[in-house]
N, C-alpha and C positions, 0 to 999 in steps of 0.2 A: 919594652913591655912584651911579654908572651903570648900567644895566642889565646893562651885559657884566661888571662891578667886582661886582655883585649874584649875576652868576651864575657868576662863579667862585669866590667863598666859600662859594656854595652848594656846589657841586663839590668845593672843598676840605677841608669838614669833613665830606662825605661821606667820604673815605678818610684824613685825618687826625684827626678829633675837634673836639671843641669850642676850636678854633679863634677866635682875633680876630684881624681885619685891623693892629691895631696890635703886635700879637703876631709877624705878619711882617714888620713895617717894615723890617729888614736883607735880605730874602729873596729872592729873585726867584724868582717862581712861574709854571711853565710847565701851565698846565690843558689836561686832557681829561676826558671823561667818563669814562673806567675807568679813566686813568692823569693822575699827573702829576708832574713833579720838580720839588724845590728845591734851589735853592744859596744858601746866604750869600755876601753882599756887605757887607763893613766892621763885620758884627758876629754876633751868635748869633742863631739861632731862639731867644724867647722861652717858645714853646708846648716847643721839644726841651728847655730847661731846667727845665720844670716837675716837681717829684718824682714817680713815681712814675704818669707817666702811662702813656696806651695808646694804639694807633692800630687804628680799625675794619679796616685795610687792612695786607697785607702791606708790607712796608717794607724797602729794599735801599738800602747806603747803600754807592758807590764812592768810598775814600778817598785825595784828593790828600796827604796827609802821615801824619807820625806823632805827632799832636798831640790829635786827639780821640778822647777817652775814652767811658764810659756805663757807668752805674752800676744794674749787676740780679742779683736776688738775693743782695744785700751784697759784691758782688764785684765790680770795676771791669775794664772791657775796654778795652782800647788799639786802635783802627784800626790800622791796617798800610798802610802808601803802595803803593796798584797794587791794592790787593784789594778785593773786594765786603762786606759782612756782610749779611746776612739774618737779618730778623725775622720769626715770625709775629703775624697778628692778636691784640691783646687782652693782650699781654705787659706786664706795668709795668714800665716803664726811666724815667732821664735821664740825658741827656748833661751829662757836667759842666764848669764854666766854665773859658774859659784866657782867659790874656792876649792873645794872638792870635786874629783871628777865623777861625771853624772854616772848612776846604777841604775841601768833598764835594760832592757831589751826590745828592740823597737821594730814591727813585724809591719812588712809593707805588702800591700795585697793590691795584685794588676784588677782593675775595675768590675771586667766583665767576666773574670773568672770568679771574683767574691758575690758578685749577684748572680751567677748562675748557683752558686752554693746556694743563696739563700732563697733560691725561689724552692729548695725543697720545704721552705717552711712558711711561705707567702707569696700570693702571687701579686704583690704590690713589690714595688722597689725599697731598697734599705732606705732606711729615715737618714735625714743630714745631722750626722755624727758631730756635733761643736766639742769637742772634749767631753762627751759625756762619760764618768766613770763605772766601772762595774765589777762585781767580784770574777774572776778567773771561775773554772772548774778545776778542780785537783789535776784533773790528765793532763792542762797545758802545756804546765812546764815540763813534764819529761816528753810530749811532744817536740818540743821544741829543743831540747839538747839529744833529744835522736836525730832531728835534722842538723842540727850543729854536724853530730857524728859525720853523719852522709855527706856532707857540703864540701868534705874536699876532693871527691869523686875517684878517689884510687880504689876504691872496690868494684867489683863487679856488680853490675845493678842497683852503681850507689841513684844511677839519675831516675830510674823507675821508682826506686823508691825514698828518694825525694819529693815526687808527684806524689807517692801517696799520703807522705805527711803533709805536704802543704794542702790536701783534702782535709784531711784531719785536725790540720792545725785551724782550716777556715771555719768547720761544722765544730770543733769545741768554743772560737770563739761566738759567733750564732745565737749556740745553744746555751750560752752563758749571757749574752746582751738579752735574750727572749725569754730570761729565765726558763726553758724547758726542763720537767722536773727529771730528777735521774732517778732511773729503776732501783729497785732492791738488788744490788750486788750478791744473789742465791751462790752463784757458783764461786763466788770469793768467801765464801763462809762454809761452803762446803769443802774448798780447799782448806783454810784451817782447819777445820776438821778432820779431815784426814791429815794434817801435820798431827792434832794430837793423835790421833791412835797410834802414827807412828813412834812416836814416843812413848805411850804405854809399854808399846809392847817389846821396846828396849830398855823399859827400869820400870820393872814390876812390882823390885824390890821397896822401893825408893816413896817414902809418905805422900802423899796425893790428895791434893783439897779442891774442889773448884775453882776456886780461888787461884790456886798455881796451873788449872790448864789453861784456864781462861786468861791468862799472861803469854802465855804460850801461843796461842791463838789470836792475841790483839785484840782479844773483845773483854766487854763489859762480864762480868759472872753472869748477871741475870739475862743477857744477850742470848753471851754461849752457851748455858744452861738451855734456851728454849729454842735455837737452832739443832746442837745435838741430837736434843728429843728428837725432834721432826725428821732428823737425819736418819738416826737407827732403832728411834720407836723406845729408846728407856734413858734415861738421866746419866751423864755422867759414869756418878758413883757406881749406878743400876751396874753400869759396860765395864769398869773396873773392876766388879768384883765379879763378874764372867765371866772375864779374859785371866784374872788369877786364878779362879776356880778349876780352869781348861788346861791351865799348866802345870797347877798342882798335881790334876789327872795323869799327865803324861809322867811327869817325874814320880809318881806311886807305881807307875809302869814300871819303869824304870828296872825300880827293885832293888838298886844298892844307894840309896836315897835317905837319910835320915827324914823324920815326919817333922822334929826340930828343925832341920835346914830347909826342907821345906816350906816352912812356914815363913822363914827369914827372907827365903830368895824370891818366895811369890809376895809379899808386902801385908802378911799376916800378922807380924810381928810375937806371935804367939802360939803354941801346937795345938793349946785351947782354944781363941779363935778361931783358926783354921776347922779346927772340929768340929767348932760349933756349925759355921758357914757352911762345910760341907755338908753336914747332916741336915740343915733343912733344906737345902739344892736339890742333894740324890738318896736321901731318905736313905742314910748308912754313915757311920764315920770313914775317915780315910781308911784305917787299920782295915775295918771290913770291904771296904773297898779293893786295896792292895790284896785281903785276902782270895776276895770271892775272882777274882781278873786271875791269881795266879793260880787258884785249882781249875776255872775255865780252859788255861794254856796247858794244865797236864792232861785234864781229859784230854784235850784234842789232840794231844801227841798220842795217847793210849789207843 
């Protein structure tokens, strides 16, 4: 056995128990010092089948199906697909055998590092967790396949920043057993946002409905529709037909520019809309436009 193989059984029978490496042969074990997760692979945890064991450590198990069982206090629990269970320290359970190999992920948390987490949210001690279940928060799981990432320590700063997820990993679960409510995600909608405008103003040309930004954006129409507002103070469409207006401008600049091509590559579809649009914006058609911009540029040469 290697040093590093040495020193994470050490680690792991600190918050799992009397543990053997051969016990985990299906397992794949992600170590930290206060935290660590397992998942099977192709078969059971031998140590989870044991009767009537215990684990030094809090223990949170998020269930990929509806297949594994555990048997406590003479009365068998079923997982539930999508949800967390929670144990406390020192509880006798086993999990009991199926045909299939079991799908979870099973997060072991050293005692007095998960109640130091949770006094940021009480100053009483966690309640005795018997399997109670609960829904996850979204961030869990890529929490927890960033530490995956981290856990085999060939990067630089993978151990520092294994301590920060295993913070991370303890304050999403917490704040998901406490139901604590979650913010309005402002700056994740103002990031879409500005995905679409970058996309406007790479296909200008191209038919444009709320409808299709707000695909674009991962929101609802009537969502995106009333974050944009808030964002740049006009609708949508309002910012569309702006941003075409702005570029029709420059290509009238231009001067070797059809007002037909124009129309096409700014998403006017028409020389007559185009017309129209411009002349209630800057009170002139384009043609006057292009006119009045090119005798400006000869006076000032004169």
């Amino acid at each position: 056995m290697s040093a590093k193989d040495s020193q994470n059984i050490q680690n792991i029978r600190k918050l799992v128990g009397a543990v053997t490496k051969e016990q985990l042969r299906y397992v794949d074990c992600f170590v930290a010092d206060k935290i660590a997760l397992f998942m099977p692979v192709g078969g059971a945890c031998f140590y989870a089948l044991t009767p009537e064991h215990t684990h030094p450590s809090y223990m949170f198990v998020l269930n990929f199906d509806d297949r594994t069982s555990v048997r406590m206090d003479n009365r068998t629990i079923v997982g539930t697909h999508g949800t967390v269970s929670a144990l406390s320290p020192g509880i006798p359970h086993q999990e009991l055998p199926t045909d299939a190999p079991p799908r979870y992920i099973c997060i072991m948390i050293e005692p007095g590092f998960f109640e130091e987490q949770y006094r940021s949210y009480s100053r009483e001690k966690p309640p005795k967790f018997q399997y109670e279940f609960f829904t996850p928060s979204a961030d869990l799981l890529p929490s927890l396949k960033r530490f995956m990432i981290e856990a085999d320590g060939t990067r630089p700063g993978s151990e520092a920043v294994r301590s920060a997820l295993g913070v991370e990993i303890c304050h999403s679960l917490i704040r998901s057993l406490l139901r604590t409510p979650v913010p309005k995600d402002r700056l994740a909608d103002r990031v879409e946002v500005n995905r679409v405008i970058e996309h406007l103003h790479g296909h200008l040309g191209d038919k444009v409905t709320v409808e299709t930004l707000a695909e674009i954006a991962h929101l609802s129409p009537s969502h995106f529709a009333r974050v944009f507002r808030k964002e740049l103070g006009r609708s949508p469409m309002e910012y569309v037909q702006g941003i075409r207006l702005e570029r029709a401008k420059k290509l009238l600049l231009a001067g070797d520019v059809s007002i037909s091509d124009i129309a096409l590559e700014c998403g006017f579809g028409s020389p007559s809309y185009l017309s129209a649009c411009f002349q209630k914006q800057y009170r002139m058609t384009p043609r006057e436009f292009r006119k009045g911009m090119t005798n400006s540029s000869k006076r000032a040469r004169e």
